[in-house]
PDB file as gemmi writes it, atoms N, CA and C in Angstrom:
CRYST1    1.000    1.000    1.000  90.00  90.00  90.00 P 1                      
ATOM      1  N   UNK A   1       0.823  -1.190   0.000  1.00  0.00           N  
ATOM      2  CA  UNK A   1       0.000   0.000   0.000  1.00  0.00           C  
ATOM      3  C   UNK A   1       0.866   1.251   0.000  1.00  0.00           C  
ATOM      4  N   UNK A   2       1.581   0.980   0.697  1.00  0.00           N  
ATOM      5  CA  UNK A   2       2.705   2.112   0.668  1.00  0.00           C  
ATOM      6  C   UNK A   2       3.683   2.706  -0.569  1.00  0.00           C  
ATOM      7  N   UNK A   3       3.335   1.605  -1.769  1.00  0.00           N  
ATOM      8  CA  UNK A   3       3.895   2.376  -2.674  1.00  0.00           C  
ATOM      9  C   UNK A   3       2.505   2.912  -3.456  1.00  0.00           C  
ATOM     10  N   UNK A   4       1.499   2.554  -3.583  1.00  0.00           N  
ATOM     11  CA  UNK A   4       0.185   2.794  -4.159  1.00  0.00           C  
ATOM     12  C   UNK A   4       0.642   4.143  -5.240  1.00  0.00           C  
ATOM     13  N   UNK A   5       0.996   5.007  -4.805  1.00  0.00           N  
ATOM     14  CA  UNK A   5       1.194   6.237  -5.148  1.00  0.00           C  
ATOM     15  C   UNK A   5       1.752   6.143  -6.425  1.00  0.00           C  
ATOM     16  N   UNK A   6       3.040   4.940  -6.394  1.00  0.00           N  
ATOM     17  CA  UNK A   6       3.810   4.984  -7.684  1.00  0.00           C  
ATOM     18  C   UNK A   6       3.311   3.909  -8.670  1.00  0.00           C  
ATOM     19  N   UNK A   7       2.450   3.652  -8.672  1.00  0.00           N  
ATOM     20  CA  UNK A   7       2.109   2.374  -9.474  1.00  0.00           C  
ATOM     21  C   UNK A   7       1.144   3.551 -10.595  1.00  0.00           C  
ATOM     22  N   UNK A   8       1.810   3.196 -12.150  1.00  0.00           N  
ATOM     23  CA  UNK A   8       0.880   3.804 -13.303  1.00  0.00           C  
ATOM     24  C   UNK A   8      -0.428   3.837 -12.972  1.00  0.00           C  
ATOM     25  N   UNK A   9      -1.185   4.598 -13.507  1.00  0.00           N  
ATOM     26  CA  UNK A   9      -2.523   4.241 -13.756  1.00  0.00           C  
ATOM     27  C   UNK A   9      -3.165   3.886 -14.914  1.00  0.00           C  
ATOM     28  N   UNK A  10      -4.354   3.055 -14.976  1.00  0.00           N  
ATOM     29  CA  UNK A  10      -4.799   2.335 -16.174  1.00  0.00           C  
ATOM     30  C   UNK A  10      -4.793   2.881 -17.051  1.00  0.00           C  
ATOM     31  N   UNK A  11      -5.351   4.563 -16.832  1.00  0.00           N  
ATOM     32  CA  UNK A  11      -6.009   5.452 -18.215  1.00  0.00           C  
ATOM     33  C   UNK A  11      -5.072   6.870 -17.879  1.00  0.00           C  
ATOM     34  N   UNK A  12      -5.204   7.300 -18.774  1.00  0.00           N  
ATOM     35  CA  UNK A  12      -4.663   8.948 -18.884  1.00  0.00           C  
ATOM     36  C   UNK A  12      -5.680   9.622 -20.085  1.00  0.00           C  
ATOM     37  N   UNK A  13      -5.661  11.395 -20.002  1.00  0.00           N  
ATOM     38  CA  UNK A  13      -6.262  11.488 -20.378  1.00  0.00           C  
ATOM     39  C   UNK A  13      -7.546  11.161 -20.794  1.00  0.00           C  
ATOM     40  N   UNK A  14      -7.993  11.682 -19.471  1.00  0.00           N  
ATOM     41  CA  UNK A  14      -9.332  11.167 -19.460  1.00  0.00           C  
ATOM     42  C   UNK A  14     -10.419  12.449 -19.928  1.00  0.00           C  
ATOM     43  N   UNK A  15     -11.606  12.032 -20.297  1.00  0.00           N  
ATOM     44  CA  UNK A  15     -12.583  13.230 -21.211  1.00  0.00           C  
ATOM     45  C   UNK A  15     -13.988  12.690 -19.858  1.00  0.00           C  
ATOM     46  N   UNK A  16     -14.289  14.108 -19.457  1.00  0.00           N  
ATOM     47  CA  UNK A  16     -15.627  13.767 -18.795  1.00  0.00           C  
ATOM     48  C   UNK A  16     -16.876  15.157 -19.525  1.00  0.00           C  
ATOM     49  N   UNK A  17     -17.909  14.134 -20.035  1.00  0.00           N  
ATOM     50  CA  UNK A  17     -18.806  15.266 -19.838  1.00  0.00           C  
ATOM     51  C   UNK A  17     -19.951  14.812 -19.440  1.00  0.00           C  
ATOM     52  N   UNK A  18     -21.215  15.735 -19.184  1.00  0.00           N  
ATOM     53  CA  UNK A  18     -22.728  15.363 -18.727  1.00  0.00           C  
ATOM     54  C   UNK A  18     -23.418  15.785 -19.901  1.00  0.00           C  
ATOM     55  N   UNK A  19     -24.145  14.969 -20.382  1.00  0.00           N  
ATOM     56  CA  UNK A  19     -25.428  15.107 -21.230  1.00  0.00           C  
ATOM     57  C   UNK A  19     -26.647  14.532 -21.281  1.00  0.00           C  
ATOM     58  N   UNK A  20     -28.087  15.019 -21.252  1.00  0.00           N  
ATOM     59  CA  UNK A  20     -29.294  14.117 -20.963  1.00  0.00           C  
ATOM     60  C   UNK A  20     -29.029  13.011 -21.644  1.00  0.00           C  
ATOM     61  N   UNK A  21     -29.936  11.669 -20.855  1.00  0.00           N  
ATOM     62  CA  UNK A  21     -29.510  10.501 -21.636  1.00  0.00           C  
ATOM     63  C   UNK A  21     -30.253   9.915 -22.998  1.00  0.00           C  
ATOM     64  N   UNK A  22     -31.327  10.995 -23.573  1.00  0.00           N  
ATOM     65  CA  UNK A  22     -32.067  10.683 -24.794  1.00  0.00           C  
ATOM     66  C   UNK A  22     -31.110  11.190 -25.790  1.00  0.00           C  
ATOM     67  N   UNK A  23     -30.101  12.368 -25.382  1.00  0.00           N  
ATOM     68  CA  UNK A  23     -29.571  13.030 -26.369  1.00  0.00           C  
ATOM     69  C   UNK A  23     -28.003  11.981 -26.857  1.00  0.00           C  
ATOM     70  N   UNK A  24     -27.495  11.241 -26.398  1.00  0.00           N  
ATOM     71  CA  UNK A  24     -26.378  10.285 -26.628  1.00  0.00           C  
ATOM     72  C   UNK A  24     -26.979   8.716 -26.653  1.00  0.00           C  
ATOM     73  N   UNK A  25     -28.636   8.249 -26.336  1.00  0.00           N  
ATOM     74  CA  UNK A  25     -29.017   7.048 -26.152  1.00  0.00           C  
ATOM     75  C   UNK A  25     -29.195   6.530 -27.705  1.00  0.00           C  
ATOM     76  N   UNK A  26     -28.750   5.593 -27.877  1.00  0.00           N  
ATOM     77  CA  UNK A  26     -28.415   4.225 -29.308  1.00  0.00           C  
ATOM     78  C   UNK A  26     -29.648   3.755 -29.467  1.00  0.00           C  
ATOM     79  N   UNK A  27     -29.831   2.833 -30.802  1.00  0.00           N  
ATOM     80  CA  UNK A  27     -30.778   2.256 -30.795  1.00  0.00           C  
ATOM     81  C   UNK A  27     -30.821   0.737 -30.090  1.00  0.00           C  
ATOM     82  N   UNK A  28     -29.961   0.376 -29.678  1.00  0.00           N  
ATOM     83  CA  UNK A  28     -29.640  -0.976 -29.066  1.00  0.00           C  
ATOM     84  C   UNK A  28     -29.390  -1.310 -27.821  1.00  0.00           C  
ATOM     85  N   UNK A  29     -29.376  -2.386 -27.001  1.00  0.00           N  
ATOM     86  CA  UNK A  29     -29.161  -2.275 -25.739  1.00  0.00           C  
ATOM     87  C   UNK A  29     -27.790  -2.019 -25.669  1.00  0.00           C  
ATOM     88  N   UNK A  30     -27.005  -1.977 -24.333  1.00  0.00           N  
ATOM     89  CA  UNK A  30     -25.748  -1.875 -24.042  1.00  0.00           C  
ATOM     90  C   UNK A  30     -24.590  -2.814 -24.579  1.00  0.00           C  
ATOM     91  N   UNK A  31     -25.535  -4.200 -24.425  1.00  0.00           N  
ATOM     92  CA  UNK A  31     -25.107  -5.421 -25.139  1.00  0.00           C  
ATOM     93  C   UNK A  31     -26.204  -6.215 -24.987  1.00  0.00           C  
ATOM     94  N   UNK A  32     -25.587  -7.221 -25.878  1.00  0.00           N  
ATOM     95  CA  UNK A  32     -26.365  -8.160 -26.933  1.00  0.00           C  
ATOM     96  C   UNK A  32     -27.087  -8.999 -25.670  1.00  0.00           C  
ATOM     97  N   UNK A  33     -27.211  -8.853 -24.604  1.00  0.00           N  
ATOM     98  CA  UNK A  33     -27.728 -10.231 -23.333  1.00  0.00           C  
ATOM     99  C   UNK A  33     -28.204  -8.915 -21.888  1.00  0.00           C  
ATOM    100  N   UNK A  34     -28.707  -8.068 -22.403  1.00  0.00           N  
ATOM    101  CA  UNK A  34     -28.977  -7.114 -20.793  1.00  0.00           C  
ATOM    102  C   UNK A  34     -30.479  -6.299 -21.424  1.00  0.00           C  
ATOM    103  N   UNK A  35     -30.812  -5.441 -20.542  1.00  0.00           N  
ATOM    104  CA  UNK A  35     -32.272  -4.429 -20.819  1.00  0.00           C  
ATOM    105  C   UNK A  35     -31.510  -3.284 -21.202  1.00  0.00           C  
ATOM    106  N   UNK A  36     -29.969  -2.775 -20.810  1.00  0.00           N  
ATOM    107  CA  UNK A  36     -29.490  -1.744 -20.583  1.00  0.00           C  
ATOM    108  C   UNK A  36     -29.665  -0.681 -22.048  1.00  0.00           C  
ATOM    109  N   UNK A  37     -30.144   0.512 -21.714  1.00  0.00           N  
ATOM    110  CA  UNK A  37     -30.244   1.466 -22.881  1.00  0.00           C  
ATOM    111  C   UNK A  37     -28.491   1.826 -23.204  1.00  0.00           C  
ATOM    112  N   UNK A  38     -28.072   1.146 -24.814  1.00  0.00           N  
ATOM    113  CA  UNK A  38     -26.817   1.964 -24.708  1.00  0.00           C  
ATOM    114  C   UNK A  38     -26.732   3.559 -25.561  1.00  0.00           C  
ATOM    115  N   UNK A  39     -25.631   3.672 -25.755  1.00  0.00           N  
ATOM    116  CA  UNK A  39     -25.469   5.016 -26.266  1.00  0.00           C  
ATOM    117  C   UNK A  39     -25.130   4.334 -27.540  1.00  0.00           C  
ATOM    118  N   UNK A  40     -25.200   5.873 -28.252  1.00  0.00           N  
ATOM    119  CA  UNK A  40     -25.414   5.621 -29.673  1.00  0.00           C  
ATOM    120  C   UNK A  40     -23.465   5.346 -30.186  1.00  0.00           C  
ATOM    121  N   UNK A  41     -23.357   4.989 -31.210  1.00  0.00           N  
ATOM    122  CA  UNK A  41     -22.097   4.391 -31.113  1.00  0.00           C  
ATOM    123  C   UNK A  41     -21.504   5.807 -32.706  1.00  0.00           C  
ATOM    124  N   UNK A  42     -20.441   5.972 -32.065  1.00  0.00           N  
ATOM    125  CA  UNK A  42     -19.869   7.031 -32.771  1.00  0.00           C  
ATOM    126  C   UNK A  42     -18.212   7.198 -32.735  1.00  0.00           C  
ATOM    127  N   UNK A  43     -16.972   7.532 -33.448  1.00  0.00           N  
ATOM    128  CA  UNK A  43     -16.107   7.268 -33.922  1.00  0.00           C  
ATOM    129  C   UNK A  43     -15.582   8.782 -33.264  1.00  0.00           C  
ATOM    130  N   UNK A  44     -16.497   9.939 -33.016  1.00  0.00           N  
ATOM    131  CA  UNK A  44     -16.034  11.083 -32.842  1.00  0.00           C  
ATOM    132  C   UNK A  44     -16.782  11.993 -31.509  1.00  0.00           C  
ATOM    133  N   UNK A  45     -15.992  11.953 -30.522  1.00  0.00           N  
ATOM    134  CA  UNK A  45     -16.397  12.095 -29.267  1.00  0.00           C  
ATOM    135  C   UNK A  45     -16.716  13.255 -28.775  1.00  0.00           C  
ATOM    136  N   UNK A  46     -16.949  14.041 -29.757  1.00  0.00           N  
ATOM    137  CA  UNK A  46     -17.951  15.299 -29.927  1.00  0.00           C  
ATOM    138  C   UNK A  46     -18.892  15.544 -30.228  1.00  0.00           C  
ATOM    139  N   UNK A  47     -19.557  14.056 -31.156  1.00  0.00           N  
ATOM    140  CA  UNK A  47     -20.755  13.862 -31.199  1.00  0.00           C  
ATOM    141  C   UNK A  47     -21.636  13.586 -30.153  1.00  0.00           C  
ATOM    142  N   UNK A  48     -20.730  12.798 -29.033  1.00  0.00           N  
ATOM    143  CA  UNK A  48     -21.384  12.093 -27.836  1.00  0.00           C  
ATOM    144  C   UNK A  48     -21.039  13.977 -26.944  1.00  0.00           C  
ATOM    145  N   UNK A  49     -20.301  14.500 -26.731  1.00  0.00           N  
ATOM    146  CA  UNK A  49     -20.085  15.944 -25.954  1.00  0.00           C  
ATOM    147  C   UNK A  49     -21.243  16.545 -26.458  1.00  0.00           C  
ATOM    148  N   UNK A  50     -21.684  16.643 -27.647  1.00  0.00           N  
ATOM    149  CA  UNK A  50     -22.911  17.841 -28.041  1.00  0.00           C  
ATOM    150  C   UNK A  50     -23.754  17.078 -28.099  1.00  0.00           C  
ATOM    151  N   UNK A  51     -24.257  16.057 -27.951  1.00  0.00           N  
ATOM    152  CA  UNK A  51     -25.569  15.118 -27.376  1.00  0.00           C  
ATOM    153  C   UNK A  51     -26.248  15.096 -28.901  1.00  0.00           C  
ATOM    154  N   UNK A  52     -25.200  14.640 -29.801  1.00  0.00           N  
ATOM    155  CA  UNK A  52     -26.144  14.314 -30.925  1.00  0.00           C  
ATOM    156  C   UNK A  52     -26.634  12.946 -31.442  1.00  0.00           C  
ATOM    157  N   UNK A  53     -26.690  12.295 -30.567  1.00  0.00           N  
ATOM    158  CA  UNK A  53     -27.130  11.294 -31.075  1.00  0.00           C  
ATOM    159  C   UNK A  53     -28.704  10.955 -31.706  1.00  0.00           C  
ATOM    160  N   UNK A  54     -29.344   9.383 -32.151  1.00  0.00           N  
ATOM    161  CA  UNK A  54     -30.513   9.874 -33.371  1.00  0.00           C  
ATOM    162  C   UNK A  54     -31.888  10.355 -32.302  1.00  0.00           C  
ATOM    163  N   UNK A  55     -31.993  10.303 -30.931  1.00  0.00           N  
ATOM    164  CA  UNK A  55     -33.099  10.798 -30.264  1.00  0.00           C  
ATOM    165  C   UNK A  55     -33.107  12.152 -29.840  1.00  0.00           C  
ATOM    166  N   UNK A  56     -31.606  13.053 -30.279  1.00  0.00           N  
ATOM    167  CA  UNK A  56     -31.509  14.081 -30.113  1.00  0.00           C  
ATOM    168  C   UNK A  56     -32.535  15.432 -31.436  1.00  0.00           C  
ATOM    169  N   UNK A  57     -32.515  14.602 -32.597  1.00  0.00           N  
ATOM    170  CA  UNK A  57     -33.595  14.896 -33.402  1.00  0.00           C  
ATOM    171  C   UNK A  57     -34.781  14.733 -33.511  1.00  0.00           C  
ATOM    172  N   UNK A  58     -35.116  13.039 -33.135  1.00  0.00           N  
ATOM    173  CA  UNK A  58     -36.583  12.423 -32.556  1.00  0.00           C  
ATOM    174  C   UNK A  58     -37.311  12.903 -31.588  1.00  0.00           C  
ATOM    175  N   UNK A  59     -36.419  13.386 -30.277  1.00  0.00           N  
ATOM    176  CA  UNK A  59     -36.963  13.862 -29.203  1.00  0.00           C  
ATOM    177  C   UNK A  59     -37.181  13.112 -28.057  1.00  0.00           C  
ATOM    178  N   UNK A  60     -37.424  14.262 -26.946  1.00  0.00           N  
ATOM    179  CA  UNK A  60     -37.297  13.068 -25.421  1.00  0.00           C  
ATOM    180  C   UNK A  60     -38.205  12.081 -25.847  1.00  0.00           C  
ATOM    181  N   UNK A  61     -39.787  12.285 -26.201  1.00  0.00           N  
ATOM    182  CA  UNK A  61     -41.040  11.830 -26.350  1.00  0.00           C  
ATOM    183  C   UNK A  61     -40.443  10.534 -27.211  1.00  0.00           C  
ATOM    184  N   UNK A  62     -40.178  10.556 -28.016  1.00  0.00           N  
ATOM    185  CA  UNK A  62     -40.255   9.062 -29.164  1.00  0.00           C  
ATOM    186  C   UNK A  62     -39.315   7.985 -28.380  1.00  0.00           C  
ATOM    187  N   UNK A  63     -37.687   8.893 -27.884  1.00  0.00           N  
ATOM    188  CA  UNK A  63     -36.917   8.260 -27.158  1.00  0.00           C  
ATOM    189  C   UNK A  63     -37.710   7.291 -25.865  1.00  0.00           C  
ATOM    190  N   UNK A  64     -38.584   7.846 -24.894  1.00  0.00           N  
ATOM    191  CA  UNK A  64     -39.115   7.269 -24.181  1.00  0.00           C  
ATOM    192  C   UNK A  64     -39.927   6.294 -24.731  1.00  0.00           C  
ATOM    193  N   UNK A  65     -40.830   6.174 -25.482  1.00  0.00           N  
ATOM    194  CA  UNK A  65     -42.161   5.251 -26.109  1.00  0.00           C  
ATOM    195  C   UNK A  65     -40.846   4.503 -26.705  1.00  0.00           C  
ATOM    196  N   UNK A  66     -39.762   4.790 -27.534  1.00  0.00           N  
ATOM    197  CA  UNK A  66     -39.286   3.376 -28.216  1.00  0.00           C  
ATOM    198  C   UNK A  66     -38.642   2.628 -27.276  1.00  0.00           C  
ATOM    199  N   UNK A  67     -37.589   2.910 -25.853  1.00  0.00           N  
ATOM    200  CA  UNK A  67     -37.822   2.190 -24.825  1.00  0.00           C  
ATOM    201  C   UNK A  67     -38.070   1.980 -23.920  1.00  0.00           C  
ATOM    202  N   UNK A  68     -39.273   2.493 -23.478  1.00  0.00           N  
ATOM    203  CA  UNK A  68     -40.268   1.855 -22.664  1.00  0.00           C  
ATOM    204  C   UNK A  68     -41.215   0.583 -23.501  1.00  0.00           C  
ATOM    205  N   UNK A  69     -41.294   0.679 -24.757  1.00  0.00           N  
ATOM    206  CA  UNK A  69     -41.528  -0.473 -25.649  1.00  0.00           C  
ATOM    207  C   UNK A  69     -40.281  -1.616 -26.236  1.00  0.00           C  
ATOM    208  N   UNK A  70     -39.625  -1.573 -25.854  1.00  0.00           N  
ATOM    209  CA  UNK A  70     -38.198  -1.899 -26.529  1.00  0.00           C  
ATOM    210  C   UNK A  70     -38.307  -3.895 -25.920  1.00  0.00           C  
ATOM    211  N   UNK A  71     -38.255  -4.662 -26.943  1.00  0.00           N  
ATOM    212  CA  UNK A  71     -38.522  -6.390 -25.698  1.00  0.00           C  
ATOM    213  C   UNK A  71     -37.581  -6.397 -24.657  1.00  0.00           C  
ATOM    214  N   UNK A  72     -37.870  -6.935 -24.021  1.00  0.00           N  
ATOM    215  CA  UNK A  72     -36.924  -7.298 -22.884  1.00  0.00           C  
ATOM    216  C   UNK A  72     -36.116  -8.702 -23.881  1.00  0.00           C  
ATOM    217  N   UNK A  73     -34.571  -9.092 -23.150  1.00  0.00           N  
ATOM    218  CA  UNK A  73     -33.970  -9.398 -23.754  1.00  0.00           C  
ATOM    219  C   UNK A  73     -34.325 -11.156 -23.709  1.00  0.00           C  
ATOM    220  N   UNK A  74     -35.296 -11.730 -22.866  1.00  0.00           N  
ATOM    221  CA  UNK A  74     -35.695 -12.955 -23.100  1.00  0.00           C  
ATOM    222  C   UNK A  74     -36.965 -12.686 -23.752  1.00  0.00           C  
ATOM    223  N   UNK A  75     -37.659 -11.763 -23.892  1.00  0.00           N  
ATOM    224  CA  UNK A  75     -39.246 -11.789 -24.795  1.00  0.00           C  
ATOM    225  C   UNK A  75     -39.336 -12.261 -26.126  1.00  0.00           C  
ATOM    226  N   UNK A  76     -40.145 -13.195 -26.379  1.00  0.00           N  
ATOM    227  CA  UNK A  76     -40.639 -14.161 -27.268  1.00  0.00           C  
ATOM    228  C   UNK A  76     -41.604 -13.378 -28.425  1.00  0.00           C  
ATOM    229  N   UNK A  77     -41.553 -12.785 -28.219  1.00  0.00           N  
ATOM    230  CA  UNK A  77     -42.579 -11.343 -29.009  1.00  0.00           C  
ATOM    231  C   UNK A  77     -41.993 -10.336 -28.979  1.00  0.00           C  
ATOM    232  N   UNK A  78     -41.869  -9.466 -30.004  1.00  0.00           N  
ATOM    233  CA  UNK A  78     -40.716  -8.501 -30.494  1.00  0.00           C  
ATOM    234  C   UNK A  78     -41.048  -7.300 -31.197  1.00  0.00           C  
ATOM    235  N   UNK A  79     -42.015  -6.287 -31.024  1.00  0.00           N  
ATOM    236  CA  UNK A  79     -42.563  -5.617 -31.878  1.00  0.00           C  
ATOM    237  C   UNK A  79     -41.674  -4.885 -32.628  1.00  0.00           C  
ATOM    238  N   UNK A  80     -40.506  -4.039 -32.092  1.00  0.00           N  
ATOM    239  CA  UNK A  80     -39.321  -3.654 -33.157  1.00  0.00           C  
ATOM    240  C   UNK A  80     -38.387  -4.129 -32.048  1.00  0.00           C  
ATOM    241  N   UNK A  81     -36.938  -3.744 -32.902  1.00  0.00           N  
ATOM    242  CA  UNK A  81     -35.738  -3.858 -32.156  1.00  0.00           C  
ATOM    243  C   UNK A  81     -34.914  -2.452 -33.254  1.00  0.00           C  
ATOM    244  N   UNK A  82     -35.740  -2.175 -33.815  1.00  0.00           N  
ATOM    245  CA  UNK A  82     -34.740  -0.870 -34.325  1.00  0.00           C  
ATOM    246  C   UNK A  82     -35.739   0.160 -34.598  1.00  0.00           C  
ATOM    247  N   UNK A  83     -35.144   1.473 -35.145  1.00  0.00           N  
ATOM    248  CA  UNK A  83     -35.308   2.752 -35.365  1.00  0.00           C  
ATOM    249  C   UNK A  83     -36.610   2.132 -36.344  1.00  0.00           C  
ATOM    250  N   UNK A  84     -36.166   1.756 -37.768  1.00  0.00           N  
ATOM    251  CA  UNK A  84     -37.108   1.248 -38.829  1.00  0.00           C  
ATOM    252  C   UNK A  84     -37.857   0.409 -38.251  1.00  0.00           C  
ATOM    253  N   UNK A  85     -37.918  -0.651 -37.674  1.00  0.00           N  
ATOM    254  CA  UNK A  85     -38.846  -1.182 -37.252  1.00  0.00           C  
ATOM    255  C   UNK A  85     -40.160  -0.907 -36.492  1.00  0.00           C  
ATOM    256  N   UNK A  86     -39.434   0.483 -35.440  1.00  0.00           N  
ATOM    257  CA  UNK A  86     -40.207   1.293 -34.851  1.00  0.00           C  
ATOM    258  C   UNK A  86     -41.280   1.670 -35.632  1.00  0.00           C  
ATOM    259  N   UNK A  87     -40.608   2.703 -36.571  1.00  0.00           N  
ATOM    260  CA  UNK A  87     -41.648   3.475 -36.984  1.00  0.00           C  
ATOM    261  C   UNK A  87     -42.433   2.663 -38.089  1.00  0.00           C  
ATOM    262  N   UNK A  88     -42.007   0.837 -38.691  1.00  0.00           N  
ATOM    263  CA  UNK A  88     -43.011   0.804 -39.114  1.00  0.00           C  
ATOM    264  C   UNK A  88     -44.399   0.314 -38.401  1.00  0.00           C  
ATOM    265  N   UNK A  89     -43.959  -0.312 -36.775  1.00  0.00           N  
ATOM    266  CA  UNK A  89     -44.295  -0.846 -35.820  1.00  0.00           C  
ATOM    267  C   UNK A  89     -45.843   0.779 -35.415  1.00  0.00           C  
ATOM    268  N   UNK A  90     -45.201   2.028 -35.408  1.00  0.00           N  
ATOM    269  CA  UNK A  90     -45.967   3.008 -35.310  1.00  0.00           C  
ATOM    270  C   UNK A  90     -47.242   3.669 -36.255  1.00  0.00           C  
ATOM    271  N   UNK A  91     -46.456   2.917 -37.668  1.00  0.00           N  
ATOM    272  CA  UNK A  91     -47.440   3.341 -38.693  1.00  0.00           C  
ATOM    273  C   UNK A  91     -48.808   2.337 -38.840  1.00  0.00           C  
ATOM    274  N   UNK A  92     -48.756   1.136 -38.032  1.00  0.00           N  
ATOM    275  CA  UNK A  92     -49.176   0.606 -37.885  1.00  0.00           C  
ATOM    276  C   UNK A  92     -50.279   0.604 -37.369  1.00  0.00           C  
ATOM    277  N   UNK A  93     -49.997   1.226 -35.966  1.00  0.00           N  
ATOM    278  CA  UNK A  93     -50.985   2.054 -34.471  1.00  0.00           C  
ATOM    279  C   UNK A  93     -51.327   2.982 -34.857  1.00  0.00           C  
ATOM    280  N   UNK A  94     -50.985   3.743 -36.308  1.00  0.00           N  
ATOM    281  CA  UNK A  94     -51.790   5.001 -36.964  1.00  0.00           C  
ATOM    282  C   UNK A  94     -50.892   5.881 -36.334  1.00  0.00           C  
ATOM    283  N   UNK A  95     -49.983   5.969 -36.396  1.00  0.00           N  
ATOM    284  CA  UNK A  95     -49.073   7.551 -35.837  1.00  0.00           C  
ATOM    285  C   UNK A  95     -48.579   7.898 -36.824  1.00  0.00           C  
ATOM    286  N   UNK A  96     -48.332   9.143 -37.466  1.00  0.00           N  
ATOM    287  CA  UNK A  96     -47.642   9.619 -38.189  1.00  0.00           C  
ATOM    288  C   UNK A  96     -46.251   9.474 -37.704  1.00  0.00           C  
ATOM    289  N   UNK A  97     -45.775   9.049 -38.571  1.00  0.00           N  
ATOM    290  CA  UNK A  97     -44.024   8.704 -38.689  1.00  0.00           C  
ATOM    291  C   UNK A  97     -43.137   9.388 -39.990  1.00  0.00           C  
ATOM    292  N   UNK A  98     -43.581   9.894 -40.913  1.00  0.00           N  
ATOM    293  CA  UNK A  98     -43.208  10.228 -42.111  1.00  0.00           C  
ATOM    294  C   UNK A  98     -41.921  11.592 -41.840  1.00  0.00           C  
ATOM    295  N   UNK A  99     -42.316  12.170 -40.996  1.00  0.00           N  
ATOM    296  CA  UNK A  99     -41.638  13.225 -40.469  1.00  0.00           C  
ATOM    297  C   UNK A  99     -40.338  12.478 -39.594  1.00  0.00           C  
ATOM    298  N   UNK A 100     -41.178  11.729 -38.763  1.00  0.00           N  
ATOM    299  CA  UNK A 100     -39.744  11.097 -37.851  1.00  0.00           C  
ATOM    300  C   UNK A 100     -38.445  10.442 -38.627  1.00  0.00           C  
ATOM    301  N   UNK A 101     -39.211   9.598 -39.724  1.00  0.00           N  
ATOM    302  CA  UNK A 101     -38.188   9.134 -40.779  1.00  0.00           C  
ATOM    303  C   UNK A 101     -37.397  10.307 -41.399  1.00  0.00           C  
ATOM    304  N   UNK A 102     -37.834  10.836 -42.030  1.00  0.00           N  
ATOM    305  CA  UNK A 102     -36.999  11.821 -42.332  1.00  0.00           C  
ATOM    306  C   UNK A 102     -35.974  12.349 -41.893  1.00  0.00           C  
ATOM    307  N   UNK A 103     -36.560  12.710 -40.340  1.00  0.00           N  
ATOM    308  CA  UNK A 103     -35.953  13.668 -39.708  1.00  0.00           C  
ATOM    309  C   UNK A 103     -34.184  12.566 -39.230  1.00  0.00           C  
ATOM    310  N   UNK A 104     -34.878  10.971 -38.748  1.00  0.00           N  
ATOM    311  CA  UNK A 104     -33.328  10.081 -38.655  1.00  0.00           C  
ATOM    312  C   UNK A 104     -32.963  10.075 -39.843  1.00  0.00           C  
ATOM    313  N   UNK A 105     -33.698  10.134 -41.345  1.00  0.00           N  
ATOM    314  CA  UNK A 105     -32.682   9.542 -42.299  1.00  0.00           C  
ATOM    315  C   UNK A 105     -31.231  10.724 -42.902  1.00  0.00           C  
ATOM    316  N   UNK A 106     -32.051  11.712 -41.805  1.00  0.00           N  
ATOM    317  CA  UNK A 106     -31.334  12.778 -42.116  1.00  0.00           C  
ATOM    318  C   UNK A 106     -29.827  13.170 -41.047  1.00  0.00           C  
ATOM    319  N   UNK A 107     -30.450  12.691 -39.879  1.00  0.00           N  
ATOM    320  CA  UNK A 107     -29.355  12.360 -38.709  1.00  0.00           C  
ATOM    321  C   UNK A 107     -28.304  10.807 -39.467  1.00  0.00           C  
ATOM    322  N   UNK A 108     -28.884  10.226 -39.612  1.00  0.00           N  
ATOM    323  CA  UNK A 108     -27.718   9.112 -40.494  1.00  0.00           C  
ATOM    324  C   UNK A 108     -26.491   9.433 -41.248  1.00  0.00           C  
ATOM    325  N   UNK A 109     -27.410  10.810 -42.109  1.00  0.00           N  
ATOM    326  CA  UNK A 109     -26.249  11.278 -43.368  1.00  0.00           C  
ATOM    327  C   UNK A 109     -25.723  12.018 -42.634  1.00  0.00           C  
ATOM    328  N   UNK A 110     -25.904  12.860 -41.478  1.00  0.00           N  
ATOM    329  CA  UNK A 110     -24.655  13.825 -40.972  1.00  0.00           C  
ATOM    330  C   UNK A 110     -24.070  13.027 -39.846  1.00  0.00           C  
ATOM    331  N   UNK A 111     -24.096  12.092 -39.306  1.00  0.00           N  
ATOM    332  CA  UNK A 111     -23.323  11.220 -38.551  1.00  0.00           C  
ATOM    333  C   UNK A 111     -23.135  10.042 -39.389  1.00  0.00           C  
ATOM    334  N   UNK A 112     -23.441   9.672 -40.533  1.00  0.00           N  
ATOM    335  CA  UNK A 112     -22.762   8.350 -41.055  1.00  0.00           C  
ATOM    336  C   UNK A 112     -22.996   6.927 -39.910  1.00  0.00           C  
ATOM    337  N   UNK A 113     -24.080   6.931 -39.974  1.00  0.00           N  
ATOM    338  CA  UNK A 113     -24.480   6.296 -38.668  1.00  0.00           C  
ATOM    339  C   UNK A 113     -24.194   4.558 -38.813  1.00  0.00           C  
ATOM    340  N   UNK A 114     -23.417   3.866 -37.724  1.00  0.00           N  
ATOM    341  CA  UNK A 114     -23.202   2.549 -38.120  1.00  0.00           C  
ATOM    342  C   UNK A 114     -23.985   1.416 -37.804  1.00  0.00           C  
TER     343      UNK A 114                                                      
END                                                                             
């Protein structure tokens, strides 16, 4: 314990910021076996700093309804598991979606979304 002090540490340069969690939340869970909402996955860590991820265009509102609807990761019934699926899952229930599409297919082309 007494040397604690001199022993490297794991990381350097470290980046912290705070942003609501609809504005950086993914369309997928955290991983492939949990409920966990992850973040949207991006190459440039200014996208995740200015909270652009695709519910940052959609909005708190859609962000919430797609997971609070989202299956749980053993459910046998699956109404979407993605963005497209959503909204065709919505056009379905009679919601206008035509706008929402747009509005991600348009977040895709300025993030190149993977």
């Amino acid at each position: 314990m007494e040397q604690l002090k001199y022993l490297p540490v794991p990381y350097k340069d470290v980046e912290v910021f705070v942003q609501e969690k609809y504005k950086i939340a993914g369309k997928k869970p955290g991983s492939g076996n949990t409920e966990n909402i992850g973040s949207f996955k991006t190459k440039n860590i200014q996208h995740l700093i200015n909270g652009e991820g695709p519910f940052s265009v959609l909005g708190m509102e859609i962000y919430e309804e797609y997971w609070s609807g989202y299956p749980k990761y053993r459910a046998t019934s699956k109404d979407y598991t993605s963005l497209e699926e959503y909204f065709r899952w919505g056009q379905r229930k009679g919601k206008e979606v035509n706008k929402l599409r747009r509005m991600y297919q348009y977040w895709k082309k300025m993030h190149k979304d993977e």
